[in-house]
C-alpha positions in Angstrom: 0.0 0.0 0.0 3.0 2.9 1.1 4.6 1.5 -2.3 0.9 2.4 -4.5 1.1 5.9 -2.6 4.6 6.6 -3.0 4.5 5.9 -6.6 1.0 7.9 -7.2 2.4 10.5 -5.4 5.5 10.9 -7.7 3.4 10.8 -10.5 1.8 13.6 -9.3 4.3 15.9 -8.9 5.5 14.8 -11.9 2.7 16.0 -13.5 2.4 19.4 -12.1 5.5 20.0 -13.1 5.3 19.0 -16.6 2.1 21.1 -17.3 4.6 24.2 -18.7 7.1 22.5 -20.4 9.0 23.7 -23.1 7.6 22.8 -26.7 4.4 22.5 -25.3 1.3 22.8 -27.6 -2.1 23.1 -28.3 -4.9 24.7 -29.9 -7.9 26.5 -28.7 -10.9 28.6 -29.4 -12.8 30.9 -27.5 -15.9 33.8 -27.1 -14.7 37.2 -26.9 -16.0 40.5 -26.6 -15.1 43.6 -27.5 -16.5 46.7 -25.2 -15.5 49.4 -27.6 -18.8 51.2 -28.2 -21.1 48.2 -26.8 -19.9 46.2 -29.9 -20.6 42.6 -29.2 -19.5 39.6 -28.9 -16.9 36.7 -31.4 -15.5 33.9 -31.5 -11.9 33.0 -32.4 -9.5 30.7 -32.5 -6.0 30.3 -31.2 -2.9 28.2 -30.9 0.2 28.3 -28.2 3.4 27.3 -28.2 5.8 27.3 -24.6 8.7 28.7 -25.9 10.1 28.2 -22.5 8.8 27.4 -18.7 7.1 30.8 -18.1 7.1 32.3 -22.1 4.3 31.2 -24.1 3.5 32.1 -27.3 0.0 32.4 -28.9 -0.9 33.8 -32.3 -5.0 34.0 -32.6 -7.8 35.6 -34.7 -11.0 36.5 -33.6 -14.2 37.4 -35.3 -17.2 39.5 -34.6 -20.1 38.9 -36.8 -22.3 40.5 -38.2 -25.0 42.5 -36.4 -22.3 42.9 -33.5 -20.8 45.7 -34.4 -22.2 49.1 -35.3 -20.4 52.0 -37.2 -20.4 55.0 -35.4 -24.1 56.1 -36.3 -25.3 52.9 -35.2 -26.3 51.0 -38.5 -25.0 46.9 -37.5 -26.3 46.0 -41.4 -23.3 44.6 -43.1 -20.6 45.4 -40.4 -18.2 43.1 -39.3 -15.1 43.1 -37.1 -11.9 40.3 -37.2 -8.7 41.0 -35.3 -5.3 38.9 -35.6 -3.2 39.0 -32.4 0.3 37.7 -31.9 0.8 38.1 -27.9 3.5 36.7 -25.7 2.2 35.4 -22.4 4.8 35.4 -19.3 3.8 32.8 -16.8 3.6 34.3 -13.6 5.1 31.3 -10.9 5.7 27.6 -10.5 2.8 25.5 -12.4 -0.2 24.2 -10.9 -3.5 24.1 -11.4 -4.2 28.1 -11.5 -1.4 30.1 -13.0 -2.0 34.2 -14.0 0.3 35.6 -16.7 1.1 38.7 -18.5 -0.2 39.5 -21.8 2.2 41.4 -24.2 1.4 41.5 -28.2 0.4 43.3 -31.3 -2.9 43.1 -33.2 -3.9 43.1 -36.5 -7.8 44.6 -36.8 -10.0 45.3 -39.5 -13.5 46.5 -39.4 -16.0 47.0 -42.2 -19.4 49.1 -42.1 -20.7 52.1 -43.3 -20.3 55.9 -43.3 -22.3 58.9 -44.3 -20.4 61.4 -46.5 -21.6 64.7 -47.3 -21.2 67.3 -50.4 -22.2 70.8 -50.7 -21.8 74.2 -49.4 -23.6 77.1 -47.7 -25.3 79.7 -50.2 -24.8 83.7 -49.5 -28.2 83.3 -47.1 -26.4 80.9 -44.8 -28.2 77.6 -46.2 -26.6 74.6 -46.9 -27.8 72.8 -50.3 -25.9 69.5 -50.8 -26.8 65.8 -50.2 -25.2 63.0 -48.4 -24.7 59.4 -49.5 -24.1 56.1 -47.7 -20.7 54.8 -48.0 -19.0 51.5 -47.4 -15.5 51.7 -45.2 -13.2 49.1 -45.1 -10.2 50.0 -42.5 -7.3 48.0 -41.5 -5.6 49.1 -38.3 -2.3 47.9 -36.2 -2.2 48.4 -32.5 -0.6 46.6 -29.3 -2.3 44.1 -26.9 -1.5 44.5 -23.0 -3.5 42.7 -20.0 -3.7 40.2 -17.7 -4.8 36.2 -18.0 -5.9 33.3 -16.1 -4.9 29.7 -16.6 -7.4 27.0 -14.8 -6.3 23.0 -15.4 -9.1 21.1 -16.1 -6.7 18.3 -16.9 -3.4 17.6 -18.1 -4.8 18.2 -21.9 -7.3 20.6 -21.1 -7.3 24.2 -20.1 -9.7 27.0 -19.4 -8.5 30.6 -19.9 -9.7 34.0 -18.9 -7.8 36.8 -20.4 -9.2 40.4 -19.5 -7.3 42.4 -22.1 -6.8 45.8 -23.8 -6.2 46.7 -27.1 -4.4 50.1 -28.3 -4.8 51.3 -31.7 -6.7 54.6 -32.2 -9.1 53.9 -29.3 -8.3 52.1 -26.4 -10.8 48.7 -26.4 -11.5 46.2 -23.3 -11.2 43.1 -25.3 -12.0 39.8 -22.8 -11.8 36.4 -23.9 -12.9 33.0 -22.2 -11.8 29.6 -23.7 -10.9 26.0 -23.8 -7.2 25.1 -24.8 -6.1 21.3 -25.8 -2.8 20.6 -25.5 -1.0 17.5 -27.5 1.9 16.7 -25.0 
């Protein structure tokens, strides 16, 4: 019996301290939202890579839909969102079953909706005679990620993260994620 516990024991602590290793990978996806101007919610995907004990990296790309994200007079019809990320993530600690890390990247966004653009001029009485048309925009921004994440075991394969973020481009965006990561090793 003190041989079963010895060994289950070792395996243990074997195991906890394997759950970082270098080489490491796996794949994930997740819902995020994006706060900037009560835009909705997405879904994306992601992959990670320990480049080391406590430096992960982990490109991913996220998608808001449409009818998630309004242009800024509020029409969601035909506006979407996607955003690319390449973020370095510092492990904060020894492993075990939670572990917080650092967030540290650049992002890759494009959104596309609609504008109003206007053409005329005022007459001598002060009167503007012009019109305004609709307009499709199509903008491609780069910016840099910064924030904070949370790393919950499930099992040795399976992780749930929680990564309150910002991004930084022309605005600054609250950018949470929540997701399920598999790992292979």
């Amino acid at each position: 019996m003190k041989k079963l516990f010895f060994i289950s024991l070792m395996l243990a602590v074997c195991g906890l301290s394997a759950m970082a290793q270098k080489g490491r990978d796996g794949i994930g996806g997740n819902i995020a939202w994006n706060l900037y101007n009560d835009s909705g919610f997405g879904l994306g995907v992601k992959y990670q890579y320990n480049l080391s004990d406590n430096v992960r990296l982990e490109p991913s790309f996220n998608f808001y839909p449409t009818n998630t994200m309004p242009d800024r007079w509020g029409h969601k019809e035909g506006c979407y969102t996607w955003l690319l990320n390449a973020n370095l993530h510092y492990l904060i600690g020894k492993p075990n079953r939670w572990r917080a890390y650092i967030i540290g990247g650049l992002a890759l966004g494009n959104m596309k909706g609609h504008d109003e653009k206007s053409y005329g001029y005022y007459d001598e009485y002060g009167y503007y005679d012009g019109y305004s048309e609709s307009v499709d925009v199509n903008k491609t921004k780069i910016g840099i990620n910064a924030g904070l994440g949370f790393d919950y075991r499930i099992t040795y394969a399976l992780s749930l993260q929680m990564e309150p973020k910002i991004i930084l481009q022309n605005t600054i965006t609250l950018a949470p994620t929540i997701g399920l990561t598999y790992y292979f090793k």
